[in-house]
C-alpha positions, 0 to 999 in steps of 0.5 A: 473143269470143262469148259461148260462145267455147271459151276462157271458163272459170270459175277457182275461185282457191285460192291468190292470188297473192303467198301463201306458204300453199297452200290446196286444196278439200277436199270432205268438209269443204265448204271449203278447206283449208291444204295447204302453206307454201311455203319462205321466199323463195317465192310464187305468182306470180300467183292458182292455181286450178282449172276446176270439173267437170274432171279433169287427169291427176293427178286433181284438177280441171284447174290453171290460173294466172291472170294477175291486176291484183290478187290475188283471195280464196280460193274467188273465182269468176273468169271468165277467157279462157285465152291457153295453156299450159304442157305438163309431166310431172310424177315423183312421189316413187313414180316414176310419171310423170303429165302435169301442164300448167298452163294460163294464162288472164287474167281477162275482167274486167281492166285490164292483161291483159284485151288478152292474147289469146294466149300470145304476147303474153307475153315469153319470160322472163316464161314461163320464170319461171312454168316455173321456179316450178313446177319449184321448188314441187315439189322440195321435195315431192320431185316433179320437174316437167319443163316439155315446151313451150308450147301456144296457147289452142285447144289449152288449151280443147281439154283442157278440153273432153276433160275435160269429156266424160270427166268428164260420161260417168261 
């Protein structure tokens, strides 16, 4: 891997893994914010967080999952390689229909993922749970998240880049 292989990122975690309470950056504030308390039983099941000047189609900087040894603190800049994805729409509670894939990435500086080159690498059943989770993080806020497939890592970069572009021409 270059040193300016597409597929490098920086992630700023938001909410570590093992975390009932949902946190998210609030830029009026100039800090993160407690935005959610997820329902007893539930967790993240591994660090969440978001790539920095980018824009998903939701409109908040592009989500993505990371794959961590341990969880991180809130607001840690982790360099990561991005392995895939997950493609998805999400129906908000008004109807309208966006897409919202969750990116998956493993962090560069790794003892147990750092081998993880691809999507592939990781087991069916281990994707299916990440699915479900965010399928069951959102019925309670009453949004339907509908997982539309997987993609590879290419693919994963390639929205990043698009939305560095997007974000940078305006």
């Amino acid at each position: 891997m270059s040193k300016h292989d597409p597929r490098t990122v920086d992630v700023v975690i938001d909410t570590p893994r093992g975390s009932r309470n949902k946190y998210k950056f609030d830029k009026k504030l100039g800090g993160f914010r407690l935005a959610g308390v997820l329902a007893a039983g539930f967790s993240f099941p591994y660090d969440f967080g978001s790539i920095p000047g980018t824009k998903g189609g939701d409109g908040d900087a592009i989500d993505v999952l990371v794959l961590m040894d341990e969880p991180v603190f809130v607001g840690c800049h982790v360099k990561c390689r991005l392995i895939g994805g997950v493609r998805a729409e999400q129906t908000e509670k008004d109807g309208r229909v966006e897409r919202n894939d969750r990116l998956l990435a493993v962090p560069l500086k790794s003892i147990e993922y750092s081998p993880v080159e691809s999507i592939d690498a990781l087991t069916d059943k281990l994707l299916s749970q990440i699915e479900h989770f965010f399928v069951s993080y959102n019925e309670p806020k009453g949004r339907k998240f509908e997982p539309q497939g997987r993609f590879d890592a290419a693919e994963a970069a390639e929205i990043v880049h698009r939305s560095r572009r997007k974000v940078h021409k305006k």
